[in-house]
Residue frames as qw, qx, qy, qz and C-alpha x, y, z in Angstrom:
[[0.123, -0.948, -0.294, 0.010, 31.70, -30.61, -25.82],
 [0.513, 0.463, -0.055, 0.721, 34.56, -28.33, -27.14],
 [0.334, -0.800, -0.194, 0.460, 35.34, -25.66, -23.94],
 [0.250, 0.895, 0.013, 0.368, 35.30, -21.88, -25.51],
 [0.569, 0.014, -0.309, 0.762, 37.80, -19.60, -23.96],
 [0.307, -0.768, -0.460, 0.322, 36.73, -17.03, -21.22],
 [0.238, -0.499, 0.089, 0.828, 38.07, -14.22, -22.83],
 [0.081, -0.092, -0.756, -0.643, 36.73, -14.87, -26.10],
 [0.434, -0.323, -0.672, -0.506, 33.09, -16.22, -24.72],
 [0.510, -0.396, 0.309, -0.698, 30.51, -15.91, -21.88],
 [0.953, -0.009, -0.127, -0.276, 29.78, -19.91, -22.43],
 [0.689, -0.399, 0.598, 0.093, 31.52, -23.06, -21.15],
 [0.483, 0.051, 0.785, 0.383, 31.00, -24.81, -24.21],
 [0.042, 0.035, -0.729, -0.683, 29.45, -24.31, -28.01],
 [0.154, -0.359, -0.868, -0.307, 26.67, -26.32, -27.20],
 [0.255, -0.647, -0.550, 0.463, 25.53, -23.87, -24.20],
 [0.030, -0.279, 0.283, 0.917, 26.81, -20.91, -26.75],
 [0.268, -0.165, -0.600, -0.735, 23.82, -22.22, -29.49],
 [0.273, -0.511, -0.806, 0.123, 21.15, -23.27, -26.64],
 [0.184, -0.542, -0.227, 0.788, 21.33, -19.46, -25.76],
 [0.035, 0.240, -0.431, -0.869, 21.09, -18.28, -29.03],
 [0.302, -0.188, -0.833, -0.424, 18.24, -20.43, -29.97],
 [0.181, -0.636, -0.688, 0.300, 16.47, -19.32, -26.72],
 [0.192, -0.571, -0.177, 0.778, 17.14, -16.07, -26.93],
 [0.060, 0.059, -0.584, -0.807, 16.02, -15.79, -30.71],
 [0.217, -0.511, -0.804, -0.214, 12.63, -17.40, -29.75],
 [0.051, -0.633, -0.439, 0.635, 12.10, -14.36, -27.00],
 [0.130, 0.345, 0.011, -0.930, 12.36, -11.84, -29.59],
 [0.261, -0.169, -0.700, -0.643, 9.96, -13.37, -32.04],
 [0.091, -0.749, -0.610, 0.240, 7.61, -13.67, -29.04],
 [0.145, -0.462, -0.168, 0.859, 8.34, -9.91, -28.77],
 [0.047, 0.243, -0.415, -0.875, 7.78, -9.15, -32.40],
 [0.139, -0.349, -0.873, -0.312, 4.90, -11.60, -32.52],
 [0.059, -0.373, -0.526, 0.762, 3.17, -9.42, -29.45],
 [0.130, -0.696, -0.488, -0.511, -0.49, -7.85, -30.73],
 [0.378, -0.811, -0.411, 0.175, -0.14, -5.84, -27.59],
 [0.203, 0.949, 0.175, 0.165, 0.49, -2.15, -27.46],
 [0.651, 0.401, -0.236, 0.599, 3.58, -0.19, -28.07],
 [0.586, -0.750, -0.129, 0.277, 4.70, 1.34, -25.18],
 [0.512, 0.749, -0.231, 0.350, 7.57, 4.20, -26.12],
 [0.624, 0.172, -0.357, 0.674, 11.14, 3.96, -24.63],
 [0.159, 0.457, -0.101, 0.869, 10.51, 7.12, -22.96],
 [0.753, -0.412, -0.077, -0.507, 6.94, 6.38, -21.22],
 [0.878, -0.355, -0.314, 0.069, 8.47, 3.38, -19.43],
 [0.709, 0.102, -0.529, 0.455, 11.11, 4.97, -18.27],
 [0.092, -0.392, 0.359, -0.842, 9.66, 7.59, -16.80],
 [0.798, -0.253, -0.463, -0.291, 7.04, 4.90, -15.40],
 [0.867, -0.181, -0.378, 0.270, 9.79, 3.33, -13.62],
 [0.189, 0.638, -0.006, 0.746, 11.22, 6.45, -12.43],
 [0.353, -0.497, 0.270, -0.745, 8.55, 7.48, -10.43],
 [0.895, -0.288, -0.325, -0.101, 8.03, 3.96, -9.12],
 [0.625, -0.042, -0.453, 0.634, 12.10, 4.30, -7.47],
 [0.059, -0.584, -0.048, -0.808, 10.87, 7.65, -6.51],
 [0.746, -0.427, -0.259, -0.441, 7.95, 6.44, -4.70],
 [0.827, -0.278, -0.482, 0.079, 10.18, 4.62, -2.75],
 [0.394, 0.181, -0.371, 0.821, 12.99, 6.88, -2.03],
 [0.127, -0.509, -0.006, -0.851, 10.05, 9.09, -0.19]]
């Protein structure tokens, strides 16, 4: 298990560098696989907005 360098990489090692990648490629094909509805960039954030709102009152 080859140790990366901490300036170079977020990972200890290679093998924890492609286990990430190989999880993190299967989320977005869930994402892109999703049949549920698009939700724009804009709508959620103002969603979440008024949800910190909600609290701050």
């Amino acid at each position: 298990m080859p140790a990366l360098d901490p300036i170079v990489s977020e990972f200890a090692s290679t093998e924890e560098e492609e286990a990430y990648d190989v999880w993190f490629r299967a989320k977005v094909q869930e994402a892109l696989d999703d049949p549920g509805p698009y939700v724009p960039h804009d709508q959620v954030m103002a969603e979440t907005q008024a949800i910190i709102d909600s609290y701050r009152e």
